[in-house]
N, C-alpha and C positions, 0 to 999 in steps of 0.2 A: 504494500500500500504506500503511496507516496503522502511524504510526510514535508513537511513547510513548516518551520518552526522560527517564529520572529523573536528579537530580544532588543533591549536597548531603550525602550521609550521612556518619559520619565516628566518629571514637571521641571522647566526652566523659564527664564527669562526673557521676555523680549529680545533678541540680538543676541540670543544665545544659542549655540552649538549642541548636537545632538548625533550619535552615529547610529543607525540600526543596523542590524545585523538578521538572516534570515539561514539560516542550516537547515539545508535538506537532506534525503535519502529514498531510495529505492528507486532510481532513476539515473538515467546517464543524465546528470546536471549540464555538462557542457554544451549536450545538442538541442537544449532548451532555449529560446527566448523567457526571459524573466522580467518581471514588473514590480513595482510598489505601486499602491492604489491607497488612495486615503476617504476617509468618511466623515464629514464633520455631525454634528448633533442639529436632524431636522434636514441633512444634504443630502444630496445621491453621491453614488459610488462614483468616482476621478481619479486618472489616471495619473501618478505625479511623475514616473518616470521608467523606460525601459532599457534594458540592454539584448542586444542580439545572440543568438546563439554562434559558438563557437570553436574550431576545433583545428590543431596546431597551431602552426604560426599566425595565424588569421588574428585580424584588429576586429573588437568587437565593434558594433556602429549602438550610440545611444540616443534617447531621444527621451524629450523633458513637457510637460506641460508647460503651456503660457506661466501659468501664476509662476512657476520656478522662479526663470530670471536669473539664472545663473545662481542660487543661493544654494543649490542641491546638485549633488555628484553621487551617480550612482555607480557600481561599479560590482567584478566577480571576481573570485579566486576558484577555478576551476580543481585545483589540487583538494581544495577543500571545500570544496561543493556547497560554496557559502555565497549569498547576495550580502551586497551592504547599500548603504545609504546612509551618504553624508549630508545633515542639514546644518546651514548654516543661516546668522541672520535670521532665527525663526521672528515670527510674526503671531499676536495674536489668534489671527486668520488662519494658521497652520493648526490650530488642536484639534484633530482628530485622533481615530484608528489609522493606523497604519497599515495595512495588508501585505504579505507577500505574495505573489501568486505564480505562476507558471503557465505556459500559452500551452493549449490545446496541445497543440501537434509537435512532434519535433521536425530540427532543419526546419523553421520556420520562421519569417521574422517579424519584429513588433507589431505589423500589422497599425489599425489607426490607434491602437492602445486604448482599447476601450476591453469593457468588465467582459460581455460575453464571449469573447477571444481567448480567453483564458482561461483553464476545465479545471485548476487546482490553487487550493487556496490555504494561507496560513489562518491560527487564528486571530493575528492580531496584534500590534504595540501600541496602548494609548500613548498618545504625547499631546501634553498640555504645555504650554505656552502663557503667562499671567505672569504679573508684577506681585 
């Protein structure tokens, strides 16, 4: 059974930094495309950022929602079959769930990064954001 398993989220400060972390298994991680997807309270589901799947020397390709803005860098370690997410400069407007999730199919790539693209799903990292 494929397992998604997020960590990291936490309560900080405005302009404050934040890394998530997402470890998987039972799955060849590499030939996945992977996501982070956040939820705020009262939102739908959005996509904050993907990376491509990959395998040897090949450069992943990533791609960010608008709100980003360069404040968020996602990134993998294929050794260790781990997603990360680095936020920085959070905002208010950042507290949601955090998701990990994994695209349907493998050899696939991000697609428009939206929710029903993606067949597997973490439970979750709250990250709040307040003064």
């Amino acid at each position: 059974e494929v397992q998604l398993v997020e960590s990291g989220g936490g309560l900080v400060q405005p302009g404050g930094s934040l890394r998530l972390s997402c470890v998987t298994s039972e799955f060849t991680f590499s030939r996945y495309s992977m996501a982070w997807f956040r939820q705020g309270p009262g939102k739908e589901r959005e996509g904050v950022a993907c990376i491509s799947w990959m395998t040897g020397g090949t450069t992943a390709s990533t791609y960010y929602g608008e709100f980003v803005r360069g404040r968020f860098t996602i990134s993998r370690d294929n050794a260790k079959n781990t997603l990360n997410l680095q936020l920085n400069s959070l905002k208010t407007e950042d507290t949601a769930m955090y998701y990990c999730a994994r695209r349907t199919s493998p050899n696939t790539g991000c697609g428009s990064l939206r929710p029903r693209e993606f067949g597997s799903w973490g439970q979750g990292t709250q990250v709040t954001v307040s003064s």
